[in-house]
N, C-alpha and C positions, 0 to 999 in steps of 0.2 A: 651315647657317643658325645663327647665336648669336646671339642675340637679333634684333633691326632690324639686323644689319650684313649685307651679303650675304660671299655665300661664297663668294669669288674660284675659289677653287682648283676646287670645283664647278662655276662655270659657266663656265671655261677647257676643264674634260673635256668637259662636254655641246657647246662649241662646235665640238669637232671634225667632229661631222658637218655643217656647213655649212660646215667647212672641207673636207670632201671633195667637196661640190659645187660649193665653188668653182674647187677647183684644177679640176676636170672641165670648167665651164662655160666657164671661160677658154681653155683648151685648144680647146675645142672650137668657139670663136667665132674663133678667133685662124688652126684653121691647115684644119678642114672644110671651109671653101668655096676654101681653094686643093688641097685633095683633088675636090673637084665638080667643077671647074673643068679636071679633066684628065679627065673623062668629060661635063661641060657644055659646053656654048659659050655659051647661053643665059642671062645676068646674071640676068635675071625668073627664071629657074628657081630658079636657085639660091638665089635671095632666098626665095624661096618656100616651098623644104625645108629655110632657115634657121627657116623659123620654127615648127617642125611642135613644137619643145619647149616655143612661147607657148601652142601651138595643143593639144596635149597637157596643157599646167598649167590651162586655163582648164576643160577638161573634167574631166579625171583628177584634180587635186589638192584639189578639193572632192569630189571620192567616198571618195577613201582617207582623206582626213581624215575623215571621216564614218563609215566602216571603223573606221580605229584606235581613233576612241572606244568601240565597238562589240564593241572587241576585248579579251579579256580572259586572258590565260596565265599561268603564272609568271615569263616575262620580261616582262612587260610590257603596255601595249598599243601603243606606239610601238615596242617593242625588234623584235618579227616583222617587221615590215616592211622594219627595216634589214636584218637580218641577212639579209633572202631579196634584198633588190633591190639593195644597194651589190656584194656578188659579183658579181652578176649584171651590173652596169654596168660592173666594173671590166673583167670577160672580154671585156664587148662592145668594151670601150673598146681594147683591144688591138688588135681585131680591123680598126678602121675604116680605120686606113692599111694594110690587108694585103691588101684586096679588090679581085680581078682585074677584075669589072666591076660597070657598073652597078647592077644588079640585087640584087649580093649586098653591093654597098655600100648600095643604103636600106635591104634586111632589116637592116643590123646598126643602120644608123642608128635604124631605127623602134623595134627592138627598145633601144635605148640610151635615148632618149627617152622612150618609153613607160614605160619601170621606172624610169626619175629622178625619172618625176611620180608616180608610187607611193611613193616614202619620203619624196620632198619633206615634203611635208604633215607625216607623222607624226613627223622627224627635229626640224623647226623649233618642234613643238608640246612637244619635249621641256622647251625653255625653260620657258616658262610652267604645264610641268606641276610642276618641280621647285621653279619661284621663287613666291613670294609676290608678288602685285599690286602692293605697293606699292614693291617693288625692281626691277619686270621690266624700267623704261628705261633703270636700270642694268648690269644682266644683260644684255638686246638689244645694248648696246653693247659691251658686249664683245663676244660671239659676233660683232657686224659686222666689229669689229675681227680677229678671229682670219679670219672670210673672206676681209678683207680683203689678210692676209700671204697666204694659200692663193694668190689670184690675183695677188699680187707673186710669188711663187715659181714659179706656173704662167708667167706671163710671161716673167722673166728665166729660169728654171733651163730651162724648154720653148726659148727661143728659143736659147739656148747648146747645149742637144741637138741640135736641127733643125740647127743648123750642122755638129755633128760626126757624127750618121747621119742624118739626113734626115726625114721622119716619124714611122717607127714610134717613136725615143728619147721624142719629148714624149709618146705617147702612154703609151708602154710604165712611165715615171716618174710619170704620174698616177695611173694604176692601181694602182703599188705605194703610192702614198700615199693613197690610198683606201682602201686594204685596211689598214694601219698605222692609219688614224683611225679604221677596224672596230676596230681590236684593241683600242683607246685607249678605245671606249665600250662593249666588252663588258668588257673587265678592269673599270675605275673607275667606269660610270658605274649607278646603281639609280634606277629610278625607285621612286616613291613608293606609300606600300599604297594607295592609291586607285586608283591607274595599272592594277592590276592585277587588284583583288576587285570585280564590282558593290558600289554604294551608294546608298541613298535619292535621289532627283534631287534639285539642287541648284534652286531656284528659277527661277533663270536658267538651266535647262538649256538651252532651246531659244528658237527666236526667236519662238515660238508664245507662250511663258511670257513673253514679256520685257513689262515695260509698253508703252502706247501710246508713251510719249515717249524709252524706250530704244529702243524699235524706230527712232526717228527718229532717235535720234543715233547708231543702229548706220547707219543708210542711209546719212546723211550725211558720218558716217565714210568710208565707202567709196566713198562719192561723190570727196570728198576724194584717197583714195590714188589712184584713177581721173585726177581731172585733175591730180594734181602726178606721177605718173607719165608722165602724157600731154607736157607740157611737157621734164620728165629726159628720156624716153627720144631726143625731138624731138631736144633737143644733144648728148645724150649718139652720136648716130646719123649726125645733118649738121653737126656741129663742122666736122669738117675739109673738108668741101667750101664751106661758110662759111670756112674759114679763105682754103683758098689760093684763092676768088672776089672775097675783098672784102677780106683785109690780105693778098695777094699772098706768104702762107707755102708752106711747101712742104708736100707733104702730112707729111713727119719732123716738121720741127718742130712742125704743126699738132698731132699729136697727142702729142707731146711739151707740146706747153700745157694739152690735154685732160687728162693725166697730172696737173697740177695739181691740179684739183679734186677727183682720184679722191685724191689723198696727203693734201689738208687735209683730207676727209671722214674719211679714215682714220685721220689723227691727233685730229681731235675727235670719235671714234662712243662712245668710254667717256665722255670730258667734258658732253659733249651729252645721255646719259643723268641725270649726276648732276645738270645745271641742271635739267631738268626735277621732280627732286622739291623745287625750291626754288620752282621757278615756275608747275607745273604743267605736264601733259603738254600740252593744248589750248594752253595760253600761248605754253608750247615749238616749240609748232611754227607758231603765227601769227608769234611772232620771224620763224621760221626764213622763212616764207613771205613773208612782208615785204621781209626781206630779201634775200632772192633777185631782186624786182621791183625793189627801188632798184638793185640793184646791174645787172644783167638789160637795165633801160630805155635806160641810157645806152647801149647798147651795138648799139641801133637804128641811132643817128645820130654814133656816135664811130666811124669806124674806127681806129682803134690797137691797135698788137701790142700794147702794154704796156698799154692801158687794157684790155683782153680779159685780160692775163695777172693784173692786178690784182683784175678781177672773179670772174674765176675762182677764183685763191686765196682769197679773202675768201669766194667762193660757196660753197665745198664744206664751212666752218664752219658756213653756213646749211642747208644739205642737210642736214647732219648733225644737227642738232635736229628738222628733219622726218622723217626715217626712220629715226631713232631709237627714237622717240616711236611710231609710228603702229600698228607692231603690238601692243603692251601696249594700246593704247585698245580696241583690236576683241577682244582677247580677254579683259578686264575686265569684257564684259559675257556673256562665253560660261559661266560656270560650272565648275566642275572637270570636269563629263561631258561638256562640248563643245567644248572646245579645239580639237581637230583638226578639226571644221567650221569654226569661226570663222575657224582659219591658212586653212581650204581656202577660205572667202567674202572673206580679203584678198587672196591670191592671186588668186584668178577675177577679183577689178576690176582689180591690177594688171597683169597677164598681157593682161589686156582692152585696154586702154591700149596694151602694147608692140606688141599687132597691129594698133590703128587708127591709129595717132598716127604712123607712118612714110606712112602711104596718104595720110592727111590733110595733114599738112603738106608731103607733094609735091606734092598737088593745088592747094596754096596758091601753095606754090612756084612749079608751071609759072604759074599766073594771072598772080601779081605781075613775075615775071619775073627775081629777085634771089636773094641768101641773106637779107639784110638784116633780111627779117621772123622770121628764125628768133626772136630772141632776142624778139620783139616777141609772137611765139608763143606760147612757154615763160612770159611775165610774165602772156599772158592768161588762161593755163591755171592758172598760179599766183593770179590774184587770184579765178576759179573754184574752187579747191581752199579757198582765206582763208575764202570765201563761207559754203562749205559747214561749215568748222570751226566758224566764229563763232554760227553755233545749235548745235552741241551744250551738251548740258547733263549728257553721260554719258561713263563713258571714266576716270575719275578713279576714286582710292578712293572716294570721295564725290561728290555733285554738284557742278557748278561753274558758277558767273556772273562774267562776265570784259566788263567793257567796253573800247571803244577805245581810251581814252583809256589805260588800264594795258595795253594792246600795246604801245603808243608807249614808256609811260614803261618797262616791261621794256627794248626795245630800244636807250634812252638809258641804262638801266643797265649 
């Protein structure tokens, strides 16, 4: 840190460890259910012990964040956790395509799973333990951005493996890059003397200490991440069977268009931090949510490949000021002693969200009959998410009062 500028190089090293769950996550979404699948027959199943790491984050990563702050060593209170669980994921990680049956493929799975939502928490809290409040949407956006190459690389360098030995390569490449972003954040990275010595409670330790009206704009927060999660995960899930049902794409290219939104998010997650210290972080992300719906609606009653591929590039600019933003706000209000609860109570809504919002909008799905309504979905869940933003009054350095009328005129700007 020197003075108010952030400190790139700093928060490139701490991003590492969210770049090693990314390259893990991608992997592991990408080629595990055509490993299940040769001990499955059953689609429901395997859907089902696809989800056992939402299902583990919603439990597990508000405990160990809760742990980590709790925890106090000479490396750290974040640093034990990696150092015992990234090992530990990486060995598993090896092991997953190498299992003769059943049985000793979900031991590895449960055990891989289980220990990811143990450093989760205290890995992501590293951010905001290092950065000052009024930098972190700039700082979040990097680390998104560094995850973001992680899961470019997992994708291309994994799916170039799998062609030349089959599964164990991507698996076996991950692992060593996991271990490599170990090494990156034990060499370089120190948390700070607070991270590691108790101190007096910070006011806002707890959600017990917070005012009546932070409490409100902490719920609502997360109110927040809950439906605009619930909406992303909806497309991010049925994109492509929305594609090739109603613009008659193939399932490639479908998700080759899908690919769009994840690249312009990727390329605006640093940009989209630093608008927000001009516009505020609440403002930032009503833009973002705004413009998700306008762009989103059309897309009800337009079927076009190119009006889809249009919204989408455009959309992932707008994504990107919402989830850029969202985790600095939650833990703005956690105090320097509770970080690692706060990551663990955004996680628990989002996580929450990726388990209901596939169930639900199938269930919509079979009713109406179509894809059609996906998008119509995703705008409802976004003007629920708007809803919930537009009463906070907390989340900022300071408090904030934001009318309609200067959302509009932001997003004109």
């Amino acid at each position: 840190m020197q003075g108010n500028k952030l400190d790139v190089k700093k928060t490139l090293l701490l991003s590492f460890g969210f770049f090693a769950s990314s390259i893990a996550w991608s992997v592991y979404n990408s080629f595990v259910p055509q490993i299940l699948a040769g001990f499955i027959t059953s689609t429901t199943l395997i859907g089902f012990i696809m989800t056992f790491d939402n299902i583990f984050g919603v439990v597990f990563q508000p405990l160990f964040g809760k742990l980590s702050d709790k925890t106090h060593t000479r490396f750290g209170r974040r640093m034990p956790y990696i150092f015992i669980g990234l090992p530990i994921c990486a060995a598993a990680f090896t092991m997953i395509p190498k299992m003769g049956s059943l049985g000793s493929l979900m031991t590895v799975i449960i055990i891989f799973t289980f220990v990811m939502s143990a450093w989760r928490s205290p890995v992501v809290a590293l951010m905001p333990d290092i950065t000052p409040g009024p930098l972190r949407s700039q700082a979040n956006g990097i680390v998104n951005l560094l995850g973001g190459v992680g899961s470019l690389i997992a994708f291309f360098a994994g799916g170039i493996l799998f062609k030349a030995g089959g599964f164990p390569l991507p698996f076996l490449m991950s692992s060593v890059m996991m271990l490599l972003a170990l090494a990156v954040l034990a060499l370089f990275v120190r948390e700070p003397k607070h991270a590691y010595e108790p101190e007096e409670k910070n006011k806002n330790a707890d959600i017990k200490q917070l005012s009546r009206e932070e409490k409100k704009s902490l719920l609502l927060i997360l109110l927040g991440v809950f439906f605009w999660f619930t909406g992303y995960n909806a497309v991010e899930t049925f994109f492509t069977l929305y594609a090739t049902n109603t613009l008659d794409m193939d399932a490639g290219s479908a998700s080759m268009t899908l690919a769009i939104f994840s690249l312009t998010f990727l390329a605006f997650a640093v940009p989209a931090g630093f608008i927000a210290v001009k516009t505020g972080r609440r403002r930032a992300i009503l833009i973002g949510l705004t413009g998700l719906v306008v762009l989103f609606l059309p897309m009800v009653f337009l079927a076009n490949v190119w009006i889809a591929r249009i919204c989408l590039f455009l959309g992932g600019f707008f994504w990107a000021m919402v989830n850029i933003n969202s985790l600095p706000m939650v833990v703005q209000l956690s105090g320097e002693e509770k970080v690692g609860a706060f990551v663990g109570y955004y996680y628990f809504f989002s996580f929450s969200s990726q388990i209901v919002s596939p169930v639900l909008f199938g269930f919509i799905r079979d009713l109406v009959g179509h894809y059609k309504v996906l998008f119509l979905y995703a705008s409802i869940a976004f003007v629920l998410a708007a809803i919930c933003l537009f009463f906070v009054r907390h989340g900022e350095d300071a408090p904030v009062s934001v009318s309609a009328s200067e959302v509009f005129e932001s997003l004109d700007d």
